[in-house]
C-alpha positions as CSV (number, residue, x, y, z in Angstrom):
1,X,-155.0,19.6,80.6
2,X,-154.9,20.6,77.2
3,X,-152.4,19.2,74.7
4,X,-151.3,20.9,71.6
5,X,-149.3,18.7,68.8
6,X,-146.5,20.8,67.2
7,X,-145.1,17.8,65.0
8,X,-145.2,16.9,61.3
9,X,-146.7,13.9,60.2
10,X,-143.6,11.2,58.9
11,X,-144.3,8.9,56.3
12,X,-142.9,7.7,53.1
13,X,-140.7,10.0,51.1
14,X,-141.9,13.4,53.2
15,X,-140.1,16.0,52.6
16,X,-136.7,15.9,53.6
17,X,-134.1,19.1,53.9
18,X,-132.2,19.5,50.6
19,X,-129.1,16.9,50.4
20,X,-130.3,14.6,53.3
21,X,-131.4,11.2,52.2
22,X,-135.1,10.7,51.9
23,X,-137.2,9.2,54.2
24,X,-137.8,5.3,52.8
25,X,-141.1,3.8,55.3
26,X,-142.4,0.7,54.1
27,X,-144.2,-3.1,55.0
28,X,-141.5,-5.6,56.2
29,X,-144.0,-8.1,57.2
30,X,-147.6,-8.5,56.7
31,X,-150.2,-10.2,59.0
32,X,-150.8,-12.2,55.9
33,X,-147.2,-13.3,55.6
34,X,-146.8,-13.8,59.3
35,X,-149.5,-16.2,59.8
36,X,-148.9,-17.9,57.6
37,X,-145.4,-18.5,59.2
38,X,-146.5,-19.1,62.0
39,X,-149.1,-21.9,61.1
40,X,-151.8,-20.0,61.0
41,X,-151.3,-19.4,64.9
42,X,-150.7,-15.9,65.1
43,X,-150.9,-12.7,62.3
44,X,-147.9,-9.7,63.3
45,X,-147.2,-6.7,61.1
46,X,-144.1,-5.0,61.1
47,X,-142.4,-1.7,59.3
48,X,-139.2,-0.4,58.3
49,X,-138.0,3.2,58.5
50,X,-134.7,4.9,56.7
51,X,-134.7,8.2,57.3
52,X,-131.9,11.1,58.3
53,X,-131.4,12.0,62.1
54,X,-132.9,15.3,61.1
55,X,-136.2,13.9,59.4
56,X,-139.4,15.8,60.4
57,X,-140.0,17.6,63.2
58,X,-136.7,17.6,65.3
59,X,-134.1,19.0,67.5
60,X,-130.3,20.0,66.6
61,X,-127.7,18.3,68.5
62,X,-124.3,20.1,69.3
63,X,-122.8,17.5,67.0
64,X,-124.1,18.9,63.9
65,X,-122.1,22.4,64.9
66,X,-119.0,21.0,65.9
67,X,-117.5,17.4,65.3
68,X,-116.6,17.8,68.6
69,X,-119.7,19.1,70.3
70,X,-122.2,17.0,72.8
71,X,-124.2,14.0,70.3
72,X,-128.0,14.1,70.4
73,X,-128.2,10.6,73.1
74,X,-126.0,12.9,75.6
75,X,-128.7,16.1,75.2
76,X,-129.7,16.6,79.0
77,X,-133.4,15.9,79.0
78,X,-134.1,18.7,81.6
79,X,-133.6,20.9,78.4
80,X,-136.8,18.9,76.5
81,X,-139.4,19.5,79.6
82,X,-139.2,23.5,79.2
83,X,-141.5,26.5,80.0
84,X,-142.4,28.1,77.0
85,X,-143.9,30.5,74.7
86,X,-145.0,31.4,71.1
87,X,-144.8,34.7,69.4
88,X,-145.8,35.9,66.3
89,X,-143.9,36.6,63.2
90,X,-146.0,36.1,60.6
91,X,-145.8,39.2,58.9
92,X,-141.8,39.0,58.6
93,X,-141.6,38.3,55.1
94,X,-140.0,35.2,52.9
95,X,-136.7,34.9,53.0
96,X,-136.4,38.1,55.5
97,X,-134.0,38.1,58.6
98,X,-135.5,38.3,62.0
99,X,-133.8,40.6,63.6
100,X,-133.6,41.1,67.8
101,X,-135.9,43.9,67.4
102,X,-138.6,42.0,66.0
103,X,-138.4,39.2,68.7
104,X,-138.4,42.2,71.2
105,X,-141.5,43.8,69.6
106,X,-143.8,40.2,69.2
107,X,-142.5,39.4,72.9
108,X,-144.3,42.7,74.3
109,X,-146.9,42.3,71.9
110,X,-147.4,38.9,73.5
111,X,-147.7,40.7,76.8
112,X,-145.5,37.2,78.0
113,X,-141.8,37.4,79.4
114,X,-139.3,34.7,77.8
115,X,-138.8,31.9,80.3
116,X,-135.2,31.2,81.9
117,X,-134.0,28.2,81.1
118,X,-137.2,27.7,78.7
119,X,-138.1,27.9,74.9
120,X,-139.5,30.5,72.4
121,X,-141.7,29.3,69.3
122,X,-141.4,31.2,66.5
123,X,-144.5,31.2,64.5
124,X,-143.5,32.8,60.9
125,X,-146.6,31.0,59.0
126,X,-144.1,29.4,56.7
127,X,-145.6,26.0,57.4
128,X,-148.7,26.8,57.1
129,X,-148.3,28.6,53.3
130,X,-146.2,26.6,52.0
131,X,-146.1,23.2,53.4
132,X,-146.1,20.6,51.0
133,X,-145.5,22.6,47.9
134,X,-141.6,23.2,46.8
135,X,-141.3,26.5,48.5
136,X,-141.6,25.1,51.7
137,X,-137.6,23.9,51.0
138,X,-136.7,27.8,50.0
139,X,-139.2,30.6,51.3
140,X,-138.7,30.4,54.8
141,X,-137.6,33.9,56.9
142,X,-135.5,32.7,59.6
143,X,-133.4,34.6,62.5
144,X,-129.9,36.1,61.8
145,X,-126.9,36.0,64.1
146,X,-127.6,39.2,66.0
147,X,-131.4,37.4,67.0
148,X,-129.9,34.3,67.5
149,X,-127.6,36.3,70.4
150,X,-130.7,37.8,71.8
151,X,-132.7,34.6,72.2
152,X,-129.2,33.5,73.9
153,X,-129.2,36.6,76.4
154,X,-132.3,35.9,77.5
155,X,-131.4,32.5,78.9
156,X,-133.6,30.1,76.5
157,X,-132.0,26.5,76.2
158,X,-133.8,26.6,72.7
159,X,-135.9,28.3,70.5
160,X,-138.3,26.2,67.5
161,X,-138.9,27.2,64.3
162,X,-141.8,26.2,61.3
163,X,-139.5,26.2,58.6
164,X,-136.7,23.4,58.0
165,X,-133.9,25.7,59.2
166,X,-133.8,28.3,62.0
167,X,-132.1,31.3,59.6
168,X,-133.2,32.1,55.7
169,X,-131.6,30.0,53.4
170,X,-128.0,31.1,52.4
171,X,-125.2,32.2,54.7
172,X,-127.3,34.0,57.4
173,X,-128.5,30.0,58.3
174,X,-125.0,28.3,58.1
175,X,-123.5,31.6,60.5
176,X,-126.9,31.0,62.5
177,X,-126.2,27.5,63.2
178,X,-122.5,28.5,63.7
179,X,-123.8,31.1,66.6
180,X,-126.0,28.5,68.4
181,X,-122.9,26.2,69.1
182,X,-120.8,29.3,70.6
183,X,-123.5,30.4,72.5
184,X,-124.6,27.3,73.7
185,X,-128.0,26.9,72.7
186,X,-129.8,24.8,70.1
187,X,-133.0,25.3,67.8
188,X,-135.9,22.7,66.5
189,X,-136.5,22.6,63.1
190,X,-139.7,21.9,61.3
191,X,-142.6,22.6,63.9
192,X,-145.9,23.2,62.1
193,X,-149.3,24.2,64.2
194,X,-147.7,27.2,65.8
195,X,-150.9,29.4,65.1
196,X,-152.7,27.4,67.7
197,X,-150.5,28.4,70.4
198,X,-150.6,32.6,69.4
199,X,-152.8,34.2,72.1
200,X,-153.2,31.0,74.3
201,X,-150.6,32.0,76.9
202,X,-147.2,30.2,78.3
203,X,-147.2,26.8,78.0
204,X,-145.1,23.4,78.7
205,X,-142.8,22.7,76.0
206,X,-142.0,18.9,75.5
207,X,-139.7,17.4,72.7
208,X,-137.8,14.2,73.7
209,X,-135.1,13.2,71.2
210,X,-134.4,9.3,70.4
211,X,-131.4,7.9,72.1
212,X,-128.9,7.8,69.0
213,X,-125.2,7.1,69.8
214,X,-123.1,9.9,67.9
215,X,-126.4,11.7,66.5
216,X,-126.4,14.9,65.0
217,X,-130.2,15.4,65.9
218,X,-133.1,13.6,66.6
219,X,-136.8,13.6,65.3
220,X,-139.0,14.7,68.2
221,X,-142.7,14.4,69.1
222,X,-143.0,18.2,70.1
223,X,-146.6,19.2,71.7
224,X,-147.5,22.4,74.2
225,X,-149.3,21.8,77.3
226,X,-151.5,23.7,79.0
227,X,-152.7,23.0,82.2
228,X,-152.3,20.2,85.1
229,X,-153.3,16.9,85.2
230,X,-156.7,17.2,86.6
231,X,-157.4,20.8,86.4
């Protein structure tokens, strides 16, 4: 079994989407401070996080679509153990819409079906060329509405993006986002290491959200796995 780590790194102050709050890590308690406590019995460290529900790496939740919709704790979890696959978009350029015939196009150049009930990774190379510089906040190219109803017609319960939104930034991602909740699908945000996954076949997708009453999203640890335990 191979696995194949899809996730950005979190730590202190990494970037956040525009508006959110950062993401505040720090020390709450040394080993220092602790044993001393503690009589010099015992040494524990702990941390603090602060972040928004859509830090890193993570998936949407109906909630952000619609103040009504399904929070992230009530996501079923049969939708975060998914067949999947990755194609390649990497010569879409920044800021340019992905439209249903380029997802058609990758997919046969893939020579790989897209799973019922599964995923499709969308490797642009955004994270990759821009990732940490300020561009990766603006230059990403991203699926409009008509791609968005494609990936929905072929019965995905997702699809993943390596950008920080799943359309280009502007209108297209807001009417993108607006799509997903009619259609009944949701996207993740943020994967990085796609490029690992081009040519290497279908693949497990896994990305289990945090249990967060009322959550718009949840950060993920999203990986690929190929293989079987013991093959």
């Amino acid at each position: 079994m191979k696995i194949v780590d899809l996730s950005r790194e979190m730590h202190h102050r990494t970037p956040s989407y525009p508006g959110h709050p950062p993401v505040i890590h720090g020390v709450w308690k040394t080993h220092d401070e602790s044993l001393a406590e503690s009589g010099h019995v015992y040494g524990l460290s702990s941390m603090f996080i602060s972040m928004p529900d859509h830090a890193g790496t993570h998936i949407d939740a109906f909630r952000h679509f619609d103040k009504d919709g399904q929070p992230i704790g009530e996501y079923p979890l049969e939708n975060c153990i998914v067949p999947g696959i990755c194609i390649d978009l990497r010569h879409i350029a920044p800021r340019a819409e992905i439209t249903p015939g380029d997802l058609d196009a990758a997919v046969k150049q893939a020579g790989m079906t897209v799973p019922k009930r599964g995923t499709v990774l969308l490797c642009t190379g955004h994270h990759a060329r821009t990732f940490p510089r300020k561009e990766y906040a603006t230059e990403n190219s991203g699926v409009n509405v008509a791609a968005t109803t494609w990936l929905a017609q072929q019965g995905v319960v997702h699809f993943g993006i390596d950008s920080m939104r799943p359309g280009p930034e502007g209108k297209v991602n807001l009417l993108v986002h607006k799509a997903c909740g009619e259609l009944g699908i949701t996207h993740i945000e943020s994967l990085c290491n796609l490029e690992a996954l081009l040519g290497a076949g279908p693949f497990t997708f896994i990305g289990l959200p945090m249990k967060w009453r009322d959550g718009t999203a949840s950060p993920i640890r999203a990986v690929a796995v190929f293989g079987t335990w013991g093959t």
